[in-house]
C-alpha positions, 0 to 999 in steps of 0.5 A: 524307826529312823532306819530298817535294813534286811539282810543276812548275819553270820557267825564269823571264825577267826583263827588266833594266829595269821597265815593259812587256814590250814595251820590254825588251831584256835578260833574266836568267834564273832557275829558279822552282816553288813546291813546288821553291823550299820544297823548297829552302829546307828543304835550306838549313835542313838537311833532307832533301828529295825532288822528284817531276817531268817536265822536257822533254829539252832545255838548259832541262831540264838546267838545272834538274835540275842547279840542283836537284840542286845544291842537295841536293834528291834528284832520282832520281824526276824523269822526263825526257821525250823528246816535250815540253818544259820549261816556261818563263815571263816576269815584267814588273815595273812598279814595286816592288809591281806585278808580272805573270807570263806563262807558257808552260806548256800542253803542257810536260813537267811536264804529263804527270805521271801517276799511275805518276810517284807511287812510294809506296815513296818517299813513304812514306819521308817525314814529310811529303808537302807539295802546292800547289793548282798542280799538279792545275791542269796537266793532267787527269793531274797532278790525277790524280798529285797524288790519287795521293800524296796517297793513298800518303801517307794510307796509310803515315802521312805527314802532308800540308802542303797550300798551296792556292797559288791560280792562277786563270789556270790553270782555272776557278773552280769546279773550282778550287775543288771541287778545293781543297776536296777536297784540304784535306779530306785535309790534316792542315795547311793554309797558305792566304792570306786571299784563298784563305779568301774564294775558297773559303769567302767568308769574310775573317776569319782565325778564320772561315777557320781554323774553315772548314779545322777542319770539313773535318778539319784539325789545324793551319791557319796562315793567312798575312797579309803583312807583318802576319804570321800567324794559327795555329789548332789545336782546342786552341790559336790566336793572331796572331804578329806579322809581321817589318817590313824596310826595303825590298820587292824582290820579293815573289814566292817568299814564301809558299814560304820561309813554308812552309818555315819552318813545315815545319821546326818542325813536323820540329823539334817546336818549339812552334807559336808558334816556328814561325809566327815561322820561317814569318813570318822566311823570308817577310820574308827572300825579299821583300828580295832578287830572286828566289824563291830567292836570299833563302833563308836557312840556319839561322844567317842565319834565328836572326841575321835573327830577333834582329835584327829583335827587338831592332831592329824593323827591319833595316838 
């Protein structure tokens, strides 16, 4: 396995139209996860990949298993459960760039996560365990699940990748962020946005939030800037790499997860770290122009094509 990640995939209902929920008639439906959608555009870039997780035992459960499995991600360490089920949410787009989400997730499947779910025969056999700061807001247990990895990875060397992936509808702030600084304390590389910086250390500045990780014993923090592109950081080494313009935002939900996954394949590949902020920044720009959190993912002869283009064009047409 090059990474195995845990967390919880839902059913996503977009309506066909944009404005209010209330008004929308016809829906599309998709499956969406952060740790699942990177997981599965490592897949399309060629690497091994595990998923760890508890759907409910219904058609919404099968549904994603099978879409999940279809798309080369290992699915033995997913559990079905009998007594909850899987969880679902809606997306109400207003326009372009206004978007808002409403889940329906309290009780579901994914939330019994538990500590016994973690085998560490299986983690272990990764290079890296890669966590987000959702999946310890689900429950009491899944907190506890996600502690669990991350300790079997610690043990056996496996380098952790933690996205903090700030969700402040799903707990309070201060636990939120007593809990995210203790997971970025056992991270070996961080991919925060700058508005998680603020959260957790009110600070805005990219170096300033980079130094911040440092203390708390990270090797690498890569720090996402939107369309403006990213900001890397090691003890020895740090620089901006530009971010890659494209004609037209679609949907910009799914983003950060192809970044992350952009950065997880270079760092398997030992590329340089400039290269690999530049893979994070070209997946990133690629998911925006397409609807969906997965369908924009590309395979690694559209990701190089995507980035020459862009360099020798500036802009994508």
């Amino acid at each position: 396995m090059d990474v195995i990640s845990m967390g919880e995939t839902m059913i996503l209902f977009t309506p066909h139209s944009n404005g209010k929920m209330r008004y929308a008639k016809d829906f599309s439906s998709k499956i969406a996860g952060a740790e699942s959608n990177t997981l599965i555009a490592l897949s399309k870039l060629g690497y091994q990949t595990g998923w760890v997780s508890r759907l409910g035992k219904d058609e919404l459960g099968e549904r994603i298993l099978s879409s999940i499995k279809g798309e080369g991600i290992d699915v033995r360490h997913v559990i079905f459960d009998d007594n909850a089920p899987t969880g679902l949410f809606l997306k109400q787009k207003t326009n372009e760039m206004n978007s808002k989400v409403f889940y329906y997730r309290q009780g579901s499947a994914a939330s019994f996560m538990n500590p016994h779910d973690m085998n560490e025969e299986y983690i272990s056999s990764a290079k890296y365990l890669y966590v987000t700061g959702i999946t310890p807001a689900l429950s009491d247990s899944c907190h506890e699940a996600v502690f669990q990895a991350i300790k079997a990875a610690k043990k056996n060397g496996v380098k952790i990748v933690f996205d903090p992936n700030l969700r402040k509808t799903l707990w309070d702030e201060e636990t939120a962020r007593q809990t995210l600084i203790k997971m970025a304390t056992y991270a070996d590389i961080i991919l925060p946005g700058v508005n998680e910086g603020k959260f957790l250390f009110e600070k805005d500045n990219p170096e300033d939030i980079a130094s911040a990780f440092h203390q708390l014993g990270a090797e690498l923090v890569v720090i996402k800037l939107g369309e403006e592109g990213a900001y890397y950081s090691t003890k020895n080494e740090s620089a901006y790499v530009e971010g890659f313009k494209v004609a037209r935002v679609i949907d910009p939900v799914g983003a950060g997860d192809g970044f992350a996954a952009g950065i997880l394949s270079g760092l398997i590949d030992k590329s340089s770290l400039k290269e690999t902020v530049k893979r994070g920044c070209a997946i990133g720009a690629m998911v925006v122009t397409v609807e969906g959190d997965i369908e924009g993912l590309p395979d690694k002869k559209e990701l190089y094509e995507f980035m020459n283009a862009i360099t020798k064009e500036d802009v994508i047409r």
